[in-house]
C-alpha positions in Angstrom: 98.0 93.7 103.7 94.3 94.7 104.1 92.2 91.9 102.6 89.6 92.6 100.0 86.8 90.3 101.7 86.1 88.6 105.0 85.1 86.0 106.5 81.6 86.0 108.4 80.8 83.4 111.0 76.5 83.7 112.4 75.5 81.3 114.7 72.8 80.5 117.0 73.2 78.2 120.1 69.8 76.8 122.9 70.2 79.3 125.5 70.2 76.6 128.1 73.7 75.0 126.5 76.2 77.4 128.9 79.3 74.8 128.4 79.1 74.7 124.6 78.5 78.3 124.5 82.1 78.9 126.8 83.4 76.7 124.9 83.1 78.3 121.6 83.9 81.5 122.7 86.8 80.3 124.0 88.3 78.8 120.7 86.7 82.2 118.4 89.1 84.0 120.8 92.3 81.7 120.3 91.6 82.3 116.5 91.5 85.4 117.2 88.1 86.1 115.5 86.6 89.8 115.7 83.1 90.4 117.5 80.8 92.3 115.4 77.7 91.1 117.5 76.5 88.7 120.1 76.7 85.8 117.8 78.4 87.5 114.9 82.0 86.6 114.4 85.0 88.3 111.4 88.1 86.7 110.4 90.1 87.6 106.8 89.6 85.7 104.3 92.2 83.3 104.2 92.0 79.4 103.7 92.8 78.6 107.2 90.4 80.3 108.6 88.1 79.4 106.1 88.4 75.9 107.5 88.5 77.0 111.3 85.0 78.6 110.4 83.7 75.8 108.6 85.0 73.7 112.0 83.4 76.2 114.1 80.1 75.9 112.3 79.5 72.3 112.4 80.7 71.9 115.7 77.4 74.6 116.4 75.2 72.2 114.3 76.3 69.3 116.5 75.1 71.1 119.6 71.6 71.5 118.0 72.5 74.8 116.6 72.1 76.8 113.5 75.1 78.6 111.6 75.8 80.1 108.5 79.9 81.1 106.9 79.4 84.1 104.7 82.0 85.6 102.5 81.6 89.3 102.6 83.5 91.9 100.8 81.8 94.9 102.4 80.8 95.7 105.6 77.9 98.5 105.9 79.6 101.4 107.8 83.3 100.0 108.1 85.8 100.4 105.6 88.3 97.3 105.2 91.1 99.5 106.5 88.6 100.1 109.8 87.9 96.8 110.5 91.9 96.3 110.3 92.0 98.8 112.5 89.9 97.1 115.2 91.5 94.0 114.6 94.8 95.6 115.7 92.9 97.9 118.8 92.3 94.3 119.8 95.7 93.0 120.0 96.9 96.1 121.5 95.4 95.2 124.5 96.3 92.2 124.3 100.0 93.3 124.0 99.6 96.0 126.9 98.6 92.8 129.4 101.3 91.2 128.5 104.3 94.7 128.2 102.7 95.2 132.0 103.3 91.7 133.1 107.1 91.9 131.7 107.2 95.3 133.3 106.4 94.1 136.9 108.9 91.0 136.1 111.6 92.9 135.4 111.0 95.2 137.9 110.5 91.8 140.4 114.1 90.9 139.2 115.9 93.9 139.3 117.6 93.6 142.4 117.8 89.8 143.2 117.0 87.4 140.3 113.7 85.1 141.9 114.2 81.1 141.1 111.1 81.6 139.4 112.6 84.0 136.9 113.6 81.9 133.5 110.1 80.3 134.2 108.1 83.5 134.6 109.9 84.8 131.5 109.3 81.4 129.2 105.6 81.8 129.9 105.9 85.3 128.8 107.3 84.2 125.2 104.9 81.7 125.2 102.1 84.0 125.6 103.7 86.9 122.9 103.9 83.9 120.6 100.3 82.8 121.1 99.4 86.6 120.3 101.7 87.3 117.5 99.8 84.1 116.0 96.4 86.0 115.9 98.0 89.6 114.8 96.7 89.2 111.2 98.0 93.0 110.3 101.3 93.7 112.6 100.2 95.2 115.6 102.8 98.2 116.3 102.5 97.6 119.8 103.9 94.2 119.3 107.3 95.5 119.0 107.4 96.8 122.2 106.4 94.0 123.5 109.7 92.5 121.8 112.0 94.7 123.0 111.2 94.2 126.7 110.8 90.3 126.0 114.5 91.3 124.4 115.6 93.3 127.9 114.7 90.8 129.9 116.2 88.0 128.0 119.5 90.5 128.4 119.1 90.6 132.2 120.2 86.9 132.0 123.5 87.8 131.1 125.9 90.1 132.6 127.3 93.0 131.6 126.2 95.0 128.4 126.7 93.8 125.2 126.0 97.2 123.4 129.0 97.7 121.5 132.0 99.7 121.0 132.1 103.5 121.1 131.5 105.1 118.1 133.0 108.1 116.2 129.7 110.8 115.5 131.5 112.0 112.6 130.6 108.9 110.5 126.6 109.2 111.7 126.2 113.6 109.8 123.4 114.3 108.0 122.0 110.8 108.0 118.1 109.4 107.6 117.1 107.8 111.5 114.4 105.2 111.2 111.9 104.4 114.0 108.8 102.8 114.9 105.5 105.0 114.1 103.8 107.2 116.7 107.3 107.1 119.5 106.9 107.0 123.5 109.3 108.3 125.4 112.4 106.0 125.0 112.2 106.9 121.2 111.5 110.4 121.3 114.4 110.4 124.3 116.3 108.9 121.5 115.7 111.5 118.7 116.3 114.3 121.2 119.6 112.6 121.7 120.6 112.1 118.1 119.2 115.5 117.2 121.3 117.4 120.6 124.6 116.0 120.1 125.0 112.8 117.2 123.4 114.1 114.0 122.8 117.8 114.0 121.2 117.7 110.5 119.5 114.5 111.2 116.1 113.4 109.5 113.7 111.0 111.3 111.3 108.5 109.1 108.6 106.4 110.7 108.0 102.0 109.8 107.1 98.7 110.9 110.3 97.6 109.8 114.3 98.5 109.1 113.4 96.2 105.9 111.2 99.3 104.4 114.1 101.6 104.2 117.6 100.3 104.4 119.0 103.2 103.8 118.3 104.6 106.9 119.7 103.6 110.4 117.3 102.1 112.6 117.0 103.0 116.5 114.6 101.3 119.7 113.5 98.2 117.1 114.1 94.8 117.3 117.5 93.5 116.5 119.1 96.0 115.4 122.1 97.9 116.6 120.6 100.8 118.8 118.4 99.3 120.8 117.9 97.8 124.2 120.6 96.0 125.7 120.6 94.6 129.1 119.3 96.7 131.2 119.6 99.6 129.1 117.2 101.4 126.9 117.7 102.5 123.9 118.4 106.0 125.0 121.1 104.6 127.6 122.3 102.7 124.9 123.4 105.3 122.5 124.5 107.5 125.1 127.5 104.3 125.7 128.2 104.3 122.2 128.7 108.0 121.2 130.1 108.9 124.7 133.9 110.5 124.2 136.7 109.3 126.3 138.6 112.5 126.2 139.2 115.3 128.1 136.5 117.9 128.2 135.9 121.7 128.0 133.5 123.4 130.0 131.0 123.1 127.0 131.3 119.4 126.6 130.7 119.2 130.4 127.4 121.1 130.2 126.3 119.3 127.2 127.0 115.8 129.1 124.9 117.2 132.4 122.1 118.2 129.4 122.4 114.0 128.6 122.6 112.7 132.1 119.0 115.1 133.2 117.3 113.8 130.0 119.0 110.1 130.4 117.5 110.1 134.1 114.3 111.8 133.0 113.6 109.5 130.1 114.2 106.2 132.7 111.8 107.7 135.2 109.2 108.4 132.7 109.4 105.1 131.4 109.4 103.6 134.7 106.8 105.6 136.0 104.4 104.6 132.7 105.1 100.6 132.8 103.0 100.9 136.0 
């Protein structure tokens, strides 16, 4: 929700105290506070950061500085959905660091597991954690940052617990629900469902399955169509609508139409985790 007023933090510090300076940046940044200047610093208005500021602030006067906490409820030049915006521009790249460290972990691992894995991977939940914490309005890249937290976790077991094979017949004409602006696993995905599950299909964009549970949700976080192990979510609903029976020559050709995509939509995701 996009909050009606903020939270303005100005401060002034000696120029000669470097440590006290590091050290409030350093604990603006674990609040996650927003930049607006040198020494200008934005959080919602919320009580708890209300009294972070008010921390802040003192701690400033302590080191023989000035500062001053300002409620605003406009900022000149920004709408409040804007500065929500750069909130979330921030996190993304704070997400990105972390999807790429996961990336190159899994990638590490894929052969040979390294005795350094379930540690490497802790640390990576740890840090997600520490960043959900300061994603005050739901980064969307967040969620991809679950779902490889959620592959890698899978790579811990063995096999693939994706389920048993469906029949297509029961998934015509229905609504598909996905995370807004899809990369290539989810477009993959809708190409899929389109091509050969749900001819008729309709495709909705959310944050969450909870928005519309009408619809069936694909590549989010725990939910049915998803990643699993080592597969993503494309390789995933390929194992589920897969038939078991004897094919005719179209049903071959449509399966090689799967396969090229299936080993397209891997490489591409590969290729961009760089």
């Amino acid at each position: 929700m996009i909050p009606s007023s903020w939270l303005l933090l100005l401060y002034g510090l000696p120029t000669k105290q470097t440590a006290e300076r590091v050290s409030l940046w350093r604990k603006l940044k674990k609040f996650g506070a927003l930049p607006l200047k040198t020494s200008a610093y934005l959080l919602p208005d919320q009580p708890v950061h209300f009294e972070r500021f008010q921390w802040l602030a003192k701690q400033v006067r302590d080191d023989g500085g000035e500062s001053t906490l300002i409620r605003v409820s406009e900022i000149e030049g920004l709408a409040n959905e804007e500065v929500a915006r750069i909130f979330n521009d921030a996190r993304a790249q704070d997400y990105r660091s972390l999807i790429k460290s996961l990336a190159r972990l899994i990638d590490r691992n894929r052969k040979r597991r390294q005795e350094s894995f379930r540690a490497d991977l802790d640390r990576s939940l740890r840090r997600f954690n520490e960043i959900r914490e300061i994603d005050y309005f739901d980064c969307p890249n967040a969620h991809d940052a679950q779902m490889l937290l959620k592959r890698a976790g899978g790579s811990l077991k063995t096999g693939t617990a994706a389920g048993p094979r469906l029949d297509r017949k029961k998934f015509l004409g229905k609504t598909w629900l996905t995370r807004p602006r899809p990369e290539i696993d989810r477009v993959g995905s809708a190409w899929l469902i389109r091509r050969f599950i749900d001819p008729k299909a309709r495709f909705i964009f959310a944050a969450k399955p909870s928005a519309h549970p009408e619809a069936i949700p694909y590549d989010m976080f725990e939910v049915e169509f998803t990643h699993h192990g080592e597969d993503c979510t494309f390789e995933t609903m390929v194992r589920r609508f897969a038939e078991n029976h004897e094919q005719d020559e179209s049903q071959v050709e449509q399966r090689r139409d799967v396969q090229l995509v299936q080993r397209t939509v891997v490489r591409l995701g590969k290729f961009f985790d760089r």
